[in-house]
Structure formats: C-alpha cells, structure tokens
Biopython code that builds the backbone (N, CA, C, O; Angstrom):
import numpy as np
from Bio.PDB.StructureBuilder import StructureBuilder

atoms = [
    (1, "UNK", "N", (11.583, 22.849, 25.855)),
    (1, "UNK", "CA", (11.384, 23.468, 24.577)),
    (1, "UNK", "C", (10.803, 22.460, 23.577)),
    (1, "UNK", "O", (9.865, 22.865, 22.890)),
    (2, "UNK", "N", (11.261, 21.114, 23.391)),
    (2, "UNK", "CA", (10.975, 20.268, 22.826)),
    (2, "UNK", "C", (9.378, 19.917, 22.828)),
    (2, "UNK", "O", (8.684, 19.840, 21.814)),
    (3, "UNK", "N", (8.956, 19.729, 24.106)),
    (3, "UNK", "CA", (7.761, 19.676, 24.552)),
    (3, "UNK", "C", (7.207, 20.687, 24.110)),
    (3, "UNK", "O", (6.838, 20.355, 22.983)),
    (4, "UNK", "N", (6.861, 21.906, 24.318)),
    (4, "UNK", "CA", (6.191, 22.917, 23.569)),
    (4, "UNK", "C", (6.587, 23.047, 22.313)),
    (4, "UNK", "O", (5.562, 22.755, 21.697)),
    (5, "UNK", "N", (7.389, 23.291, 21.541)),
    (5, "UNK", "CA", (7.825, 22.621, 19.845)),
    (5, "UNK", "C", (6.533, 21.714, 19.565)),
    (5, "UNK", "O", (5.679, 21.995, 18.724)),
    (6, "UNK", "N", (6.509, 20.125, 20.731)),
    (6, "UNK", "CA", (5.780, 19.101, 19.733)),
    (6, "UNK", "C", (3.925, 19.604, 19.538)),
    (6, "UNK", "O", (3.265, 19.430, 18.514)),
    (7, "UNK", "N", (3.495, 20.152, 20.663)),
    (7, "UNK", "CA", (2.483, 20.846, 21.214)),
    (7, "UNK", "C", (1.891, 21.914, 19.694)),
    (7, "UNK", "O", (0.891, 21.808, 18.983)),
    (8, "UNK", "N", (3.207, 23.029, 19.683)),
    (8, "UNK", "CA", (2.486, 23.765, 19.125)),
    (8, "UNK", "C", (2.490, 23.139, 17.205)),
    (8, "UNK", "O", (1.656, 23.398, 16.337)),
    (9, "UNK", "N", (3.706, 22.319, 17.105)),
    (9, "UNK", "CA", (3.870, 21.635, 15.452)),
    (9, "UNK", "C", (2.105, 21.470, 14.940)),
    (9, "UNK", "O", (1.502, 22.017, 14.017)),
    (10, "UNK", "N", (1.494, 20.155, 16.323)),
    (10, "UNK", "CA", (0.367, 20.033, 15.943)),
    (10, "UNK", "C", (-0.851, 20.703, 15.717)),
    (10, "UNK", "O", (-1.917, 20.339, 15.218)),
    (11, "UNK", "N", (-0.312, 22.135, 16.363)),
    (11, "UNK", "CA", (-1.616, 23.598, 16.231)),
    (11, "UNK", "C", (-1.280, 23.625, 14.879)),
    (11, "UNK", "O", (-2.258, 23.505, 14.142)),
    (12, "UNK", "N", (0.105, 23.780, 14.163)),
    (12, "UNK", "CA", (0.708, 24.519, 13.376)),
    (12, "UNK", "C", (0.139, 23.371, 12.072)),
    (12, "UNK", "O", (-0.184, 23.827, 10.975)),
    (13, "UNK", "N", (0.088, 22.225, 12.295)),
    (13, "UNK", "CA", (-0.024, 21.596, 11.206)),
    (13, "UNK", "C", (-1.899, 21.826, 10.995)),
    (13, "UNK", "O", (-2.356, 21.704, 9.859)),
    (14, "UNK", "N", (-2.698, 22.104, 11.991)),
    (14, "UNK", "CA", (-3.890, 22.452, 11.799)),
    (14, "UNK", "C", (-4.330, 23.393, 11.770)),
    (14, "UNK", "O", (-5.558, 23.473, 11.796)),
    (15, "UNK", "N", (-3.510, 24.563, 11.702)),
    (15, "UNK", "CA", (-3.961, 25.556, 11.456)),
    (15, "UNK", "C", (-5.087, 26.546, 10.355)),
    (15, "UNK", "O", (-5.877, 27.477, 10.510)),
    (16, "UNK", "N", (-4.486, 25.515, 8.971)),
    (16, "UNK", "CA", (-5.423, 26.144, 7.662)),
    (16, "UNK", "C", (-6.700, 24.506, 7.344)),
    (16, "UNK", "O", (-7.250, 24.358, 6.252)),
    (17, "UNK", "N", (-6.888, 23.628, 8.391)),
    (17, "UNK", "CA", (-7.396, 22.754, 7.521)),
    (17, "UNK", "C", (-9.196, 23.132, 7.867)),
    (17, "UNK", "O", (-9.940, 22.664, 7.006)),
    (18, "UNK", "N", (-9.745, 23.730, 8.749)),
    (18, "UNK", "CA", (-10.844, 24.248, 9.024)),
    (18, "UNK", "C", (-10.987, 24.691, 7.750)),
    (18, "UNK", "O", (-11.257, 23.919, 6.830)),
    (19, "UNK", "N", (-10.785, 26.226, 7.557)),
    (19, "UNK", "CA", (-10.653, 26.996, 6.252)),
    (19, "UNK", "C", (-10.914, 25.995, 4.961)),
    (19, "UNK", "O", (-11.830, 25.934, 4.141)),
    (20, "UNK", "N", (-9.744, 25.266, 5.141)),
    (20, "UNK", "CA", (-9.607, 24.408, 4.249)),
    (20, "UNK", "C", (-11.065, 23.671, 3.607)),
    (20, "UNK", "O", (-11.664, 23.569, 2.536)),
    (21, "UNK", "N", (-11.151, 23.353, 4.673)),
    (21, "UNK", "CA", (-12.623, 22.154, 4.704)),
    (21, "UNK", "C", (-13.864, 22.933, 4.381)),
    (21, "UNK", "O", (-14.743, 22.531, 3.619)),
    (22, "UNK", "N", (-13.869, 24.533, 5.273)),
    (22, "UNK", "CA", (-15.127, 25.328, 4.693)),
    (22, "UNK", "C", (-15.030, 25.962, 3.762)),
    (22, "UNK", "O", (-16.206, 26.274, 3.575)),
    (23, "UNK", "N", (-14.335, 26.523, 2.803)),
    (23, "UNK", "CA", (-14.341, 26.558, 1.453)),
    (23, "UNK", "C", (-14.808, 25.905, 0.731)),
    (23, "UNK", "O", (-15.840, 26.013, 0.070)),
    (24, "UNK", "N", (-13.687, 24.774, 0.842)),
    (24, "UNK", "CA", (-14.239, 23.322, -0.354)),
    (24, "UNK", "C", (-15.241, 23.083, -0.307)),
    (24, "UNK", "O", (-15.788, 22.753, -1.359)),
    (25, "UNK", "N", (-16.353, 23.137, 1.470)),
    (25, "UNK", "CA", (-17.411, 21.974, 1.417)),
    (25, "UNK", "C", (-18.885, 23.349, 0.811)),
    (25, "UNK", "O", (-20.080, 23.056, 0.835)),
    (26, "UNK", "N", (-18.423, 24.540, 0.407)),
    (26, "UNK", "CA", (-19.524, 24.992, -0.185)),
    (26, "UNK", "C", (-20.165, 25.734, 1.251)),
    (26, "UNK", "O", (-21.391, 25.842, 1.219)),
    (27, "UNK", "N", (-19.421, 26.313, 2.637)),
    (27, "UNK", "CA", (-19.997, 26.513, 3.508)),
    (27, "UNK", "C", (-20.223, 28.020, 3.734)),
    (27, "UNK", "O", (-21.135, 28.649, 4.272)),
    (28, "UNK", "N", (-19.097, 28.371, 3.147)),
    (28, "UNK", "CA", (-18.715, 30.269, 3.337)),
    (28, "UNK", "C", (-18.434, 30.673, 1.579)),
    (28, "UNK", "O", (-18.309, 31.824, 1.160)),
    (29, "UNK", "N", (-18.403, 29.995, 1.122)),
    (29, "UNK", "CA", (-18.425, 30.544, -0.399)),
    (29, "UNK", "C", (-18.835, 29.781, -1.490)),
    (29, "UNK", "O", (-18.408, 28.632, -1.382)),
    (30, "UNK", "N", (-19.604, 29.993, -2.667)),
    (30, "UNK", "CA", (-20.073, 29.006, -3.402)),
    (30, "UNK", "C", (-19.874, 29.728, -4.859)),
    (30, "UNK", "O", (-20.287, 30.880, -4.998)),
    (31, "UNK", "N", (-19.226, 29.031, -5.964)),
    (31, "UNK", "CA", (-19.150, 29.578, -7.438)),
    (31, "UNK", "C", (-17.835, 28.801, -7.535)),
    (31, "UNK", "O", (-17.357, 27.930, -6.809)),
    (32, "UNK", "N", (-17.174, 29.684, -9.231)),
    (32, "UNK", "CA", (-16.283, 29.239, -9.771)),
    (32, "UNK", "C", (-15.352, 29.599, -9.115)),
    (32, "UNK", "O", (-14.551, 28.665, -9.097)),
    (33, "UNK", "N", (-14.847, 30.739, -8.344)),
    (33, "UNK", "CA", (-14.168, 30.930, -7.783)),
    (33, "UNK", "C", (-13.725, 30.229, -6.904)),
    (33, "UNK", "O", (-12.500, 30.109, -6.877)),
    (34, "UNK", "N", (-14.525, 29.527, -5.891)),
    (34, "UNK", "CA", (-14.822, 29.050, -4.934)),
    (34, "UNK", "C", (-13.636, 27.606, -4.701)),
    (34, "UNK", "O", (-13.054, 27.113, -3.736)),
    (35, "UNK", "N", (-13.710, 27.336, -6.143)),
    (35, "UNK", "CA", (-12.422, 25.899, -6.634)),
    (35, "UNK", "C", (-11.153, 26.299, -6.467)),
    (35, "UNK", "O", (-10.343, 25.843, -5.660)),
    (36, "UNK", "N", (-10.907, 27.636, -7.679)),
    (36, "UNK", "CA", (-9.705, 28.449, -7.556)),
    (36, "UNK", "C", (-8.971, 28.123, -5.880)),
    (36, "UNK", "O", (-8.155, 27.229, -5.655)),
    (37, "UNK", "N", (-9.470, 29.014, -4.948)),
    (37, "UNK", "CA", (-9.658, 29.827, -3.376)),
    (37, "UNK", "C", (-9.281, 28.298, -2.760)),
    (37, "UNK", "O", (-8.224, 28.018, -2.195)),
    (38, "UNK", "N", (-10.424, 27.369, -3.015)),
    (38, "UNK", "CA", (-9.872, 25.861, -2.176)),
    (38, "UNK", "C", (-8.866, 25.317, -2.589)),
    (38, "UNK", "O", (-8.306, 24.626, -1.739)),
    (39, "UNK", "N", (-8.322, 25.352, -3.732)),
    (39, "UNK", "CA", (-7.125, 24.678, -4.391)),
    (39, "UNK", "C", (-5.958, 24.955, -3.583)),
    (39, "UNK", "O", (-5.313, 24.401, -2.692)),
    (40, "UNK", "N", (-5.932, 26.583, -4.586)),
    (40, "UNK", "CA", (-4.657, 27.422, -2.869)),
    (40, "UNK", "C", (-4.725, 26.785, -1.867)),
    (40, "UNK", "O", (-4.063, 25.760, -1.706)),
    (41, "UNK", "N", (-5.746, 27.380, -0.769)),
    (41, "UNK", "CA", (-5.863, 26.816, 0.090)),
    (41, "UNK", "C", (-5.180, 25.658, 0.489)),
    (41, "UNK", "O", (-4.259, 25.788, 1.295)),
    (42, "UNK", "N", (-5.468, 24.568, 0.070)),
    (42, "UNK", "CA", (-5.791, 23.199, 0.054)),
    (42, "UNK", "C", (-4.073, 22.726, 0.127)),
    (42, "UNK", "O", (-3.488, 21.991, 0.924)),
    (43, "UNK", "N", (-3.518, 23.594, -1.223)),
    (43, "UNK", "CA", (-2.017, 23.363, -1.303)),
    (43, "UNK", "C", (-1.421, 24.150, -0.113)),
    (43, "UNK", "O", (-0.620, 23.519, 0.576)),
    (44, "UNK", "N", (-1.668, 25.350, 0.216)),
    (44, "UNK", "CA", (-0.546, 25.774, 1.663)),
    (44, "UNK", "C", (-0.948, 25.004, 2.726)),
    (44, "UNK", "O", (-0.208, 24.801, 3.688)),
    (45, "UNK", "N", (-1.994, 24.583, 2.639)),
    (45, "UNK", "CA", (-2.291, 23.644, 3.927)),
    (45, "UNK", "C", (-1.578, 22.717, 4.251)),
    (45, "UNK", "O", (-1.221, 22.478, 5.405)),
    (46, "UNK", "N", (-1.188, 21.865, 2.915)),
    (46, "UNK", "CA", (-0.267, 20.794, 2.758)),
    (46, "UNK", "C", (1.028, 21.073, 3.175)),
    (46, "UNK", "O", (1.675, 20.428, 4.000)),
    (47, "UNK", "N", (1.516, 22.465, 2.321)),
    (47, "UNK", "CA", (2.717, 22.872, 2.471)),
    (47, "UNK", "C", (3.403, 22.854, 3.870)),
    (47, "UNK", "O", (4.318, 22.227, 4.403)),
    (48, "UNK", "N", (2.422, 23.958, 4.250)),
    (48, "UNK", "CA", (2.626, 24.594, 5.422)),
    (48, "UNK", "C", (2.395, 23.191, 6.895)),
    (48, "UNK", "O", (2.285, 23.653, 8.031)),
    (49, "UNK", "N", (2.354, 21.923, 6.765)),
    (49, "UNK", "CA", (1.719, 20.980, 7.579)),
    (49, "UNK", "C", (3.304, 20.217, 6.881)),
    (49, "UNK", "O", (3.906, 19.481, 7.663)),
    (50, "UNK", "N", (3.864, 20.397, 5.580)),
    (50, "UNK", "CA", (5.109, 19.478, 5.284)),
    (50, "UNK", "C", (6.248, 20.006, 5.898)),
    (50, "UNK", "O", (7.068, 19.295, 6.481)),
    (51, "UNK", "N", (6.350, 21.398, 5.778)),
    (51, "UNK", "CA", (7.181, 22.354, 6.719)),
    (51, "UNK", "C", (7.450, 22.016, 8.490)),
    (51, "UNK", "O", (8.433, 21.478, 9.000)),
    (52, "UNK", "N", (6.451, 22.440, 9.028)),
    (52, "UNK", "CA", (6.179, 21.661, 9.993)),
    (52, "UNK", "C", (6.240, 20.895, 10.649)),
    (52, "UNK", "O", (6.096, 21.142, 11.847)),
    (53, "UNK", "N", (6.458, 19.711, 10.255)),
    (53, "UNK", "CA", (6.696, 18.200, 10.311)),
    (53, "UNK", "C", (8.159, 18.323, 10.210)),
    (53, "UNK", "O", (8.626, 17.283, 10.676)),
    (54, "UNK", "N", (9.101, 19.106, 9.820)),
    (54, "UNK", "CA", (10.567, 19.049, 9.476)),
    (54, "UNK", "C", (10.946, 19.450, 10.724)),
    (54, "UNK", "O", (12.048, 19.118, 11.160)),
    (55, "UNK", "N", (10.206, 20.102, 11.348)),
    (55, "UNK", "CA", (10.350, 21.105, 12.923)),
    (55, "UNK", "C", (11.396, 19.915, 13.931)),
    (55, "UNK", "O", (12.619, 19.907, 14.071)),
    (56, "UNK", "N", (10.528, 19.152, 14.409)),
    (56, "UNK", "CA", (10.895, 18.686, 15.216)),
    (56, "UNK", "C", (12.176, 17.580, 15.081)),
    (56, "UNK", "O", (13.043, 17.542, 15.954)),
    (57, "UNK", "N", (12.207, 16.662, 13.867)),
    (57, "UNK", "CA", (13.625, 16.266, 13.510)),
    (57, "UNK", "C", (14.606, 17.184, 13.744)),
    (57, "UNK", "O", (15.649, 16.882, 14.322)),
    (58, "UNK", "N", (14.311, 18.494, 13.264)),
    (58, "UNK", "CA", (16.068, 19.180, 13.472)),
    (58, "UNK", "C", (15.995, 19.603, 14.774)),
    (58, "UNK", "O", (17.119, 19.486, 15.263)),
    (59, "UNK", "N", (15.333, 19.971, 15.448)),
    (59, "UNK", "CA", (15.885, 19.986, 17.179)),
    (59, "UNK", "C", (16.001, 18.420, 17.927)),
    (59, "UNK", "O", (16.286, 18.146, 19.093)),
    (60, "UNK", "N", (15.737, 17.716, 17.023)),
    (60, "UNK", "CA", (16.080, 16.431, 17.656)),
    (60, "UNK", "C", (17.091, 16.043, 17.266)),
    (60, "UNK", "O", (17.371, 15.025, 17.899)),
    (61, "UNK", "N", (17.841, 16.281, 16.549)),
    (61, "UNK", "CA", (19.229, 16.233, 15.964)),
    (61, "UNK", "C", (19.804, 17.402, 16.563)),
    (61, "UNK", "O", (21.032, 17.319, 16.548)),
    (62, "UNK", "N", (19.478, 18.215, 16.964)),
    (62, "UNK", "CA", (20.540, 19.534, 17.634)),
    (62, "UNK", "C", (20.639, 19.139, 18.767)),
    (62, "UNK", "O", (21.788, 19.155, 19.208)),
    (63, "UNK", "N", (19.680, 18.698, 19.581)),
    (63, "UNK", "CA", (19.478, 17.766, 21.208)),
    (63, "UNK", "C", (20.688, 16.740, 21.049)),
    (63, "UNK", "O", (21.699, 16.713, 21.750)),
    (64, "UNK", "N", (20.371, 15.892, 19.967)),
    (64, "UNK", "CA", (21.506, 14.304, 20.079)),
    (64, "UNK", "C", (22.399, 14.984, 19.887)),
    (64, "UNK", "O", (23.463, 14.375, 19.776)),
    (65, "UNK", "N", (22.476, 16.688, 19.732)),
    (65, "UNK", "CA", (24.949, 16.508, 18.664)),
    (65, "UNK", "C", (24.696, 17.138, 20.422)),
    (65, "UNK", "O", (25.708, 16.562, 20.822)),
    (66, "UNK", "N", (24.252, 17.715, 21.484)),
    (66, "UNK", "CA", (24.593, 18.410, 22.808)),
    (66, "UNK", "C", (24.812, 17.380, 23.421)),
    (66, "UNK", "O", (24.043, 16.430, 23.275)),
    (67, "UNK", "N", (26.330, 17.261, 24.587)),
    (67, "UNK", "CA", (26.405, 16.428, 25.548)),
    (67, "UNK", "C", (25.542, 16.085, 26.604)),
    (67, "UNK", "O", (24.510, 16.716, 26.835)),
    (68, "UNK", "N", (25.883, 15.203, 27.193)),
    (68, "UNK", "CA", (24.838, 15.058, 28.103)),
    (68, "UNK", "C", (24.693, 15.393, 29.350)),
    (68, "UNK", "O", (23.660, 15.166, 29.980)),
    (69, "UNK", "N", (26.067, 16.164, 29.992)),
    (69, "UNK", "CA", (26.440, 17.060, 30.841)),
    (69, "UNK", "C", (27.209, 17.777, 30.173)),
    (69, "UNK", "O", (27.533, 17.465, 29.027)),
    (70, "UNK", "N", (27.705, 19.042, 30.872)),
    (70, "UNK", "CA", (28.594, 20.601, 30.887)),
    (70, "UNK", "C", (29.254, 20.241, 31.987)),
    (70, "UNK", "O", (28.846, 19.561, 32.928)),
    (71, "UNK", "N", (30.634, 20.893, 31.765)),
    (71, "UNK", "CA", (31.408, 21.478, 33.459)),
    (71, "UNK", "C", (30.679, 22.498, 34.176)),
    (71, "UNK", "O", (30.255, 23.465, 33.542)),
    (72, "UNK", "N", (30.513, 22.418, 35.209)),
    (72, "UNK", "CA", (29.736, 23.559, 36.172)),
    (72, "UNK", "C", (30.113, 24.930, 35.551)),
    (72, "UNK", "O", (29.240, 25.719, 35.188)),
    (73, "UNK", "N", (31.404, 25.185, 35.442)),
    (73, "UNK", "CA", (31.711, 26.325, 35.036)),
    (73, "UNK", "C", (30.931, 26.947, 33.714)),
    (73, "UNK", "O", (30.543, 28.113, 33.642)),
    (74, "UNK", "N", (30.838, 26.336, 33.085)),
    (74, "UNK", "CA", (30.306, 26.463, 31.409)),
    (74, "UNK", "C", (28.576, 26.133, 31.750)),
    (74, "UNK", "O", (27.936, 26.785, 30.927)),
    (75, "UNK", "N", (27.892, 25.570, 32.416)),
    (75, "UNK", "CA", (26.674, 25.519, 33.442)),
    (75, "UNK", "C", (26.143, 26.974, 33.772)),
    (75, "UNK", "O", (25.115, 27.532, 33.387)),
    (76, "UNK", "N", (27.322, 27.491, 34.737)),
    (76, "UNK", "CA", (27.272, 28.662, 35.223)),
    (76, "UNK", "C", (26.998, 30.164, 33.980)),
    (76, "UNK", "O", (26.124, 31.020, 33.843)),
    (77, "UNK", "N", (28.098, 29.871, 33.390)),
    (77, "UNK", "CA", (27.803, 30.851, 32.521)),
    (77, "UNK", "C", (26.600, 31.192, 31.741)),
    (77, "UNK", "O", (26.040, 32.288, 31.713)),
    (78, "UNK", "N", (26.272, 30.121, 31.114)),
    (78, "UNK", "CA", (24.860, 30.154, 30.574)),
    (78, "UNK", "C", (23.515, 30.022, 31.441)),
    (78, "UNK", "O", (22.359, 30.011, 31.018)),
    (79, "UNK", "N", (23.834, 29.954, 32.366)),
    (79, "UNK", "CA", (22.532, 30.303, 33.403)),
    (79, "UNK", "C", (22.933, 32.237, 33.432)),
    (79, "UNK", "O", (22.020, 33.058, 33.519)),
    (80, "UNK", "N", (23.971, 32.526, 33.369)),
    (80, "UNK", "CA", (23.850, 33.941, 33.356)),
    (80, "UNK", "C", (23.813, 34.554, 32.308)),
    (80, "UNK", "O", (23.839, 35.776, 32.455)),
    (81, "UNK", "N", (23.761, 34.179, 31.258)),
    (81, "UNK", "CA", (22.822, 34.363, 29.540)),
    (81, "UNK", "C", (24.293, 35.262, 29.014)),
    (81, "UNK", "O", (24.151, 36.219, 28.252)),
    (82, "UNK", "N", (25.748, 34.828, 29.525)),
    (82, "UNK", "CA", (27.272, 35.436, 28.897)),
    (82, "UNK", "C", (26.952, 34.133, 27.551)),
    (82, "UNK", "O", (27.756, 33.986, 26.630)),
]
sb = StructureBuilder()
sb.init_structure("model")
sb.init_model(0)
sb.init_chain("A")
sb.init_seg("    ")
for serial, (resi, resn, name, xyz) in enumerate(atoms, 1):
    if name == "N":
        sb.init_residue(resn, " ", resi, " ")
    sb.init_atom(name, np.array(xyz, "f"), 0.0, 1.0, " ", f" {name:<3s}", serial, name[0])
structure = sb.get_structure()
C-alpha cells in the first residue's frame, strides 16, 4: 500500500502544474482574466501538492505504531476480512 501511496502522492502532487504552467505562460488563454484564472490555479496547485506531501508521513506513523508480527490466530482472522 505504501508503495502505491508513494507512486500515486507524486501523480497527485503533479496533477494541476501543466494547467498551471499553460495558463500563466499565455498558451490556452490570454487577457486580464487570464492572471485572475493562473493565480487560483497556481494557489490549489500549491495547496493541493502541500496536502499531499502530509500523505505519506501519516501512514508511516500508522506502519511504526503496528507490530511487527500478529499471533496466527489474529493473522487468520484478518485474512478472512472478520
């Protein structure tokens, strides 16, 4: 899980910066507006990339509080999704 977590964080943190970049650089829209639209932009990009980045610390802290073995019995059970 961890492994796919770190995989997709980095889709997730690049997700708006394309957009990002063709706005601002004058490629798909041009005027006053155009500042407005990249600003937004520009800020959820950040946001949404600071969010993100929080991802993987807290399952890495939920990983370190889990032992490092189970009793078979308690094994068992959760392989059968009780």
């Amino acid at each position: 899980m961890r492994r796919d977590l770190a995989r997709d964080v980095e889709s997730f943190a690049k997700a708006l910066q394309g957009p990002t970049r063709d706005i601002g650089g004058d490629k798909v829209w041009v005027g006053k507006n155009t500042r407005a639209w990249h600003g937004e932009l520009e800020g959820r990009h950040r946001k949404l990339s600071e969010e993100v980045g929080k991802l993987l610390p807290i399952v890495d802290a939920a990983i370190r509080n889990e032992p490092d073995k189970v009793p078979a019995a308690e094994a068992r059970l959760y392989q059968k999704g009780v």
